[in-house]
TINUZA-240982 format. One record per residue: residue number from 1; x, y, z of N, C-alpha, C in turn. Coordinates in pm, whole numbers. Each point is the difference from the previous one (the first is absolute). Example, Ala and Ser with C-alpha at 12.3 -4.5 7.8 and 13.67 -1.06 7.14 Angstrom:
+------+--------+--------+--------+--------+--------+--------+--------+--------+--------+
: doro :    n.u :    n.v :    n.w :   ca.u :   ca.v :   ca.w :    c.u :    c.v :    c.w :
+------+--------+--------+--------+--------+--------+--------+--------+--------+--------+
:    1 :   1319 :   -569 :    780 :    -89 :    119 :      0 :     90 :    120 :      0 :
:    2 :    -35 :    105 :    -72 :     82 :    119 :      6 :    -77 :    109 :     73 :
+------+--------+--------+--------+--------+--------+--------+--------+--------+--------+
***
This chain:
+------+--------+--------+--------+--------+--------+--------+--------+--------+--------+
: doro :    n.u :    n.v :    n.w :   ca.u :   ca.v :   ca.w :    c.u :    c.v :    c.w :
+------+--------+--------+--------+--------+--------+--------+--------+--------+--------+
:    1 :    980 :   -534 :    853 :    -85 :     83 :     82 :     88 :     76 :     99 :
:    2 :    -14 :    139 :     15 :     90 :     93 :     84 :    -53 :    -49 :    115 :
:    3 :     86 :     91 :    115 :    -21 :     -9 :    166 :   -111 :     87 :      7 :
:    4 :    -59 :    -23 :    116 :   -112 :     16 :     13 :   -113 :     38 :    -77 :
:    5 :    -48 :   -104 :    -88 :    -94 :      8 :    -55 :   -112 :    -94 :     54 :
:    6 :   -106 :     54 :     -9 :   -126 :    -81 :     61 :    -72 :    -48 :    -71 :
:    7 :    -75 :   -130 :    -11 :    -79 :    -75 :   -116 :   -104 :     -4 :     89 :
:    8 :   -139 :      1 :    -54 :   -131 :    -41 :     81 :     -5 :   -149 :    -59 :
:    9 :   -108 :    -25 :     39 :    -14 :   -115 :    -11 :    -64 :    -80 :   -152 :
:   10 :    -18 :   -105 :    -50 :    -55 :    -15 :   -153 :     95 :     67 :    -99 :
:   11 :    149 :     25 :      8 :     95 :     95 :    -58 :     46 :   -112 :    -95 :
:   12 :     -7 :     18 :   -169 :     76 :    -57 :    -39 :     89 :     56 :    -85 :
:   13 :    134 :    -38 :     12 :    137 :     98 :   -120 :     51 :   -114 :    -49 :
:   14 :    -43 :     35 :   -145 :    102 :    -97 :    -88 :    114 :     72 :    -61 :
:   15 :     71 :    -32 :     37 :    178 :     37 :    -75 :    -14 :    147 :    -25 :
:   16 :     42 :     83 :    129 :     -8 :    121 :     17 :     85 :    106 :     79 :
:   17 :     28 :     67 :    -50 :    147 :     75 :    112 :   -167 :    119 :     81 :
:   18 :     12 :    -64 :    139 :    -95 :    141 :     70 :    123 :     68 :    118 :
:   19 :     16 :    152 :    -16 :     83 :     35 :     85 :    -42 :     21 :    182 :
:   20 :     68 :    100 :     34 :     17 :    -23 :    168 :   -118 :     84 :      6 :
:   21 :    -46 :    -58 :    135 :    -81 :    119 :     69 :   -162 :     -1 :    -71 :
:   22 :    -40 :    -91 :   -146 :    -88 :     -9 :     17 :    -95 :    -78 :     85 :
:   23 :   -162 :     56 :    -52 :   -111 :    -65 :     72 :    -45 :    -79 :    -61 :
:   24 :    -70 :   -114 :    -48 :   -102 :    -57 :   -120 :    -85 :    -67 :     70 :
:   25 :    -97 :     22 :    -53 :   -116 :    -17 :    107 :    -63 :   -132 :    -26 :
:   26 :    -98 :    -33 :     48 :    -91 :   -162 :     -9 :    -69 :     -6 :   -164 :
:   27 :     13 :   -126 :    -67 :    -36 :    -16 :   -123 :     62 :     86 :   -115 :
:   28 :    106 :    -16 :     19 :    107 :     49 :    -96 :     74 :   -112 :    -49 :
:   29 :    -24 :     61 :   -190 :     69 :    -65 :    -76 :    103 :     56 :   -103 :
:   30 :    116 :    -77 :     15 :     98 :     26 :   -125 :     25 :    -88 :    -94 :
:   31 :    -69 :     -4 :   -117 :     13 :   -135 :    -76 :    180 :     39 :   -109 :
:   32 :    -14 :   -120 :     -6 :    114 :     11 :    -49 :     69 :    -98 :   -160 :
:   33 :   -103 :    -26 :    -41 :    -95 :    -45 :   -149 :    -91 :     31 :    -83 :
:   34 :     49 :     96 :   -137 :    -88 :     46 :    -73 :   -115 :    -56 :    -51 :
:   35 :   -131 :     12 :     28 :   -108 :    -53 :    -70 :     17 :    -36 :   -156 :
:   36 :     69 :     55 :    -81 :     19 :    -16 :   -121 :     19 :   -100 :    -12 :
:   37 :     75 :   -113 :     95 :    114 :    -89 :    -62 :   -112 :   -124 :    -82 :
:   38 :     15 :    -83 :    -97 :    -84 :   -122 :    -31 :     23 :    -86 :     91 :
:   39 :     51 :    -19 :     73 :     14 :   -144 :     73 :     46 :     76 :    148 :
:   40 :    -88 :     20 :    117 :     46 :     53 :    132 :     84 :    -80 :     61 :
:   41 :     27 :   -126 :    -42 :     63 :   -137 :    102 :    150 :     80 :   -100 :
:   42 :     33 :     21 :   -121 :    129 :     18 :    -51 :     15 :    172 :    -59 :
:   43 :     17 :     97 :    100 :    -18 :    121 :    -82 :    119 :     65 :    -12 :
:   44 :     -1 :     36 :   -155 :     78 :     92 :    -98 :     -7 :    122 :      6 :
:   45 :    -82 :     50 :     31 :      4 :    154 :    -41 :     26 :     71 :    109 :
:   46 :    132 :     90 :    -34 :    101 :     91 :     44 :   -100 :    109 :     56 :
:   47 :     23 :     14 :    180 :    -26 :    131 :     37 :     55 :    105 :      4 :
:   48 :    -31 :     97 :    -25 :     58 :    128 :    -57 :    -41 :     93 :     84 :
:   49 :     74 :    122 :    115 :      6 :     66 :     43 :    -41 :    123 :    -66 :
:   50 :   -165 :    115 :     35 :     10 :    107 :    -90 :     37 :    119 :    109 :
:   51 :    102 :     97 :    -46 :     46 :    116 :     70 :   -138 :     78 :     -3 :
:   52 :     11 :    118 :     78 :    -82 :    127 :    -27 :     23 :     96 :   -156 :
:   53 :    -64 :     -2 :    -14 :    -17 :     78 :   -150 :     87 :    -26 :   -131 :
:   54 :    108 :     27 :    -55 :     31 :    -26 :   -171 :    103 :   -100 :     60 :
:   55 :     73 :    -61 :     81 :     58 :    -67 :     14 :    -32 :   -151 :    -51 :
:   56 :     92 :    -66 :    -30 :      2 :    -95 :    -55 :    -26 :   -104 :     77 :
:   57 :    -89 :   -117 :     -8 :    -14 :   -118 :     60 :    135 :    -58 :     67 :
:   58 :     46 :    -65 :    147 :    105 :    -48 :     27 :    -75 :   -146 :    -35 :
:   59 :    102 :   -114 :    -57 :    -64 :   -121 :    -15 :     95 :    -86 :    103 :
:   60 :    -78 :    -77 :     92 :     48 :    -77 :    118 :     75 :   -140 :    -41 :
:   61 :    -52 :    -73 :   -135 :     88 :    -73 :    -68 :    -21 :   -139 :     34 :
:   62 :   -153 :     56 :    118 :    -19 :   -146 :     19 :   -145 :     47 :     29 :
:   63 :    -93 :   -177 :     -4 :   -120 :    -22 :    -38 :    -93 :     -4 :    148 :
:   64 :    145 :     29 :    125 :    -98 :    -44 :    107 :     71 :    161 :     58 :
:   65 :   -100 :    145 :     52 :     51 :     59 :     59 :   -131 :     51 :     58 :
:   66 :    -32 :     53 :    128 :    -54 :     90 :      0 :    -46 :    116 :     57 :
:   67 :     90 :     93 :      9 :     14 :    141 :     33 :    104 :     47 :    131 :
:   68 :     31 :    166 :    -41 :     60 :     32 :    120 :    -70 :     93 :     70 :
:   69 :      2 :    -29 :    139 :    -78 :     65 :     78 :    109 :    102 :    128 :
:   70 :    -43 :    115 :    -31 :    122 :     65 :     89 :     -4 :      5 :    137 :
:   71 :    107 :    107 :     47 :     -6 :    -22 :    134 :   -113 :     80 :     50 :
:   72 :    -34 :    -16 :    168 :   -130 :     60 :    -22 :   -133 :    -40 :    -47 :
:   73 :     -6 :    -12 :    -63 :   -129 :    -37 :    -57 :   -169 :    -45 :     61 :
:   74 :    -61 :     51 :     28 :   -109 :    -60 :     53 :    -93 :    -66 :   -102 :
:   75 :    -87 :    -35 :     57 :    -97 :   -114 :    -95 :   -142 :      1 :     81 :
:   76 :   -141 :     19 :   -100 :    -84 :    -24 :     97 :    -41 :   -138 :    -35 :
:   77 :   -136 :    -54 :     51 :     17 :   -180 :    -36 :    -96 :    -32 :   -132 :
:   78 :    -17 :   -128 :    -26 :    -35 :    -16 :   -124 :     57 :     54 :    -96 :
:   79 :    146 :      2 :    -70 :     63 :     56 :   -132 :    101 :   -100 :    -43 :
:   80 :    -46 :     13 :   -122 :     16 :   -113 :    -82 :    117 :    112 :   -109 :
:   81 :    159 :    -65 :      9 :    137 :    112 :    -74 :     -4 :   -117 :    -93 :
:   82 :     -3 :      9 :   -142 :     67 :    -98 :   -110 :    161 :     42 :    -30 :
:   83 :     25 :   -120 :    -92 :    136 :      2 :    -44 :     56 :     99 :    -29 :
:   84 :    122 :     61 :     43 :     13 :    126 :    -45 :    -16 :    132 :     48 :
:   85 :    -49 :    -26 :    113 :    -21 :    139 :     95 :     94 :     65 :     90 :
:   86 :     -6 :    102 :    -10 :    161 :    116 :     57 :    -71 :     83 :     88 :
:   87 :     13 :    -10 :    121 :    -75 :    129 :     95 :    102 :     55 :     77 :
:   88 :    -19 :    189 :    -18 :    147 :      4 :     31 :    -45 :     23 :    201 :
:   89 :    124 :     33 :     44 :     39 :     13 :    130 :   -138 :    127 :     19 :
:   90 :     11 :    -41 :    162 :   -146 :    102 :     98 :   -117 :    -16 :    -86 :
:   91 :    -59 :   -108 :    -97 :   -107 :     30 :    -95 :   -131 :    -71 :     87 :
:   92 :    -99 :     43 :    -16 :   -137 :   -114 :     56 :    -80 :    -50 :   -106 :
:   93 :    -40 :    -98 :     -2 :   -116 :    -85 :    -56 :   -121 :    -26 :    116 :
:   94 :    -87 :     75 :    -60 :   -138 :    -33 :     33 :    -25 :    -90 :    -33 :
:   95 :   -125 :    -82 :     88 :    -37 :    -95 :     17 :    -66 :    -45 :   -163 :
:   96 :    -13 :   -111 :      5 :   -117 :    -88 :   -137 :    123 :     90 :   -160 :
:   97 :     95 :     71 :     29 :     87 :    -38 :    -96 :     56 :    -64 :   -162 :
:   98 :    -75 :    -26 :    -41 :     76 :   -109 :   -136 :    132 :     39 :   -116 :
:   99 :    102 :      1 :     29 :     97 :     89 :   -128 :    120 :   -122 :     -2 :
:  100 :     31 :      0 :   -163 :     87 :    -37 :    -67 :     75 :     68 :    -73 :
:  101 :    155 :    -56 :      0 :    100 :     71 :   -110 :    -17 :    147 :     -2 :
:  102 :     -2 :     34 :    119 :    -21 :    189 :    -34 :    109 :     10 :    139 :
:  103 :     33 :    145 :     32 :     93 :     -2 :     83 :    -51 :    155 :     85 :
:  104 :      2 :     30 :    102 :    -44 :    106 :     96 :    146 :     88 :     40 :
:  105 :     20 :    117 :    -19 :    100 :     75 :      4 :     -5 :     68 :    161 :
:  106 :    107 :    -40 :     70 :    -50 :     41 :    167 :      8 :    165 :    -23 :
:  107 :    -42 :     26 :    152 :   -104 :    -98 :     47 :   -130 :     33 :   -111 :
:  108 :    -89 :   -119 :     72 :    -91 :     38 :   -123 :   -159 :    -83 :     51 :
:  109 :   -128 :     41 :     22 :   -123 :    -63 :     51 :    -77 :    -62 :   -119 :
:  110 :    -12 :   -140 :     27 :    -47 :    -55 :   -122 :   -117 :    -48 :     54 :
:  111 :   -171 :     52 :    -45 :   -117 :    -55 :     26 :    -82 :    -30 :   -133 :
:  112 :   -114 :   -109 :     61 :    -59 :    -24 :   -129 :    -91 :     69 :    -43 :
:  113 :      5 :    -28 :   -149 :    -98 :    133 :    -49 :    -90 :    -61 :   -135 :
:  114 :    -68 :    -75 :     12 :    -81 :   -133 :   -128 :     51 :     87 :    -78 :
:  115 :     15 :    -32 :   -112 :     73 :    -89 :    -81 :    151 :    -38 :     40 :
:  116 :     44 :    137 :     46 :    124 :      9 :     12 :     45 :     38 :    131 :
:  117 :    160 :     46 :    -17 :     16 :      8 :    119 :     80 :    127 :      5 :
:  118 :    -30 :     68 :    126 :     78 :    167 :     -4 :    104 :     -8 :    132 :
:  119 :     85 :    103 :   -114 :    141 :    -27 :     83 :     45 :    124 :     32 :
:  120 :    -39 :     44 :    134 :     42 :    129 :     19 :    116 :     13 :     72 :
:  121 :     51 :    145 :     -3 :    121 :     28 :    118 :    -13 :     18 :    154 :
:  122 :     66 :    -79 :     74 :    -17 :    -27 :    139 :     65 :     82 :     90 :
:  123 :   -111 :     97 :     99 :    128 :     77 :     89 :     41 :    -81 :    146 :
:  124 :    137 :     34 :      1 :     42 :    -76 :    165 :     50 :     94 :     87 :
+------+--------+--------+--------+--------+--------+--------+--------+--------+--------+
***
């Protein structure tokens, strides 16, 4: 975790590089265990980093990772990041949140949008 970064409260990060200067707000989660695995007490399956567009998956090489969060970064509360998540530097997450294995190209405003989720470009 960089210098000055601020956690609210109910914050949980499992095995996660978050850089300087972010915010993350109350009821935030970074899991850091793919749902896939058969057995959650012993999990196998490799998290895999996805770039922005034709780029190739980076694979982390291990079964427990989960995500990088840049510098900067704000967070609103209630968001739930799965294995695998890349948010780049100056980006925000709106509140109630849910994204996995996808990655946000800074800066970049990520809100929810049922089904899915829209990832627009962020001005600073």
């Amino acid at each position: 975790m960089g210098e000055n970064t601020v956690l609210g409260h109910q914050v949980g990060i499992g095995h996660s590089v978050i850089g300087t200067g972010a915010h993350l707000s109350a009821n935030l989660v970074i899991a850091a265990i793919s749902l896939w695995n058969y057995d959650m007490h012993v999990p196998v399956k490799e998290i895999v980093l996805h770039g922005p567009g034709d780029e190739p998956p980076y694979r982390c090489t291990t079964s427990h990772f989960g995500g990088l969060i840049g510098d900067h970064v704000q967070t609103g509360s209630m968001i739930t990041l799965g294995p695998g998540i890349a948010v780049g530097r100056h980006s925000a997450i709106a509140a109630s949140v849910c994204m996995a294995a996808s990655s946000s190209p800074p800066p970049a405003w990520c809100a929810p949008h049922p089904p899915q989720v829209i990832v627009e470009p962020r001005r600073i």
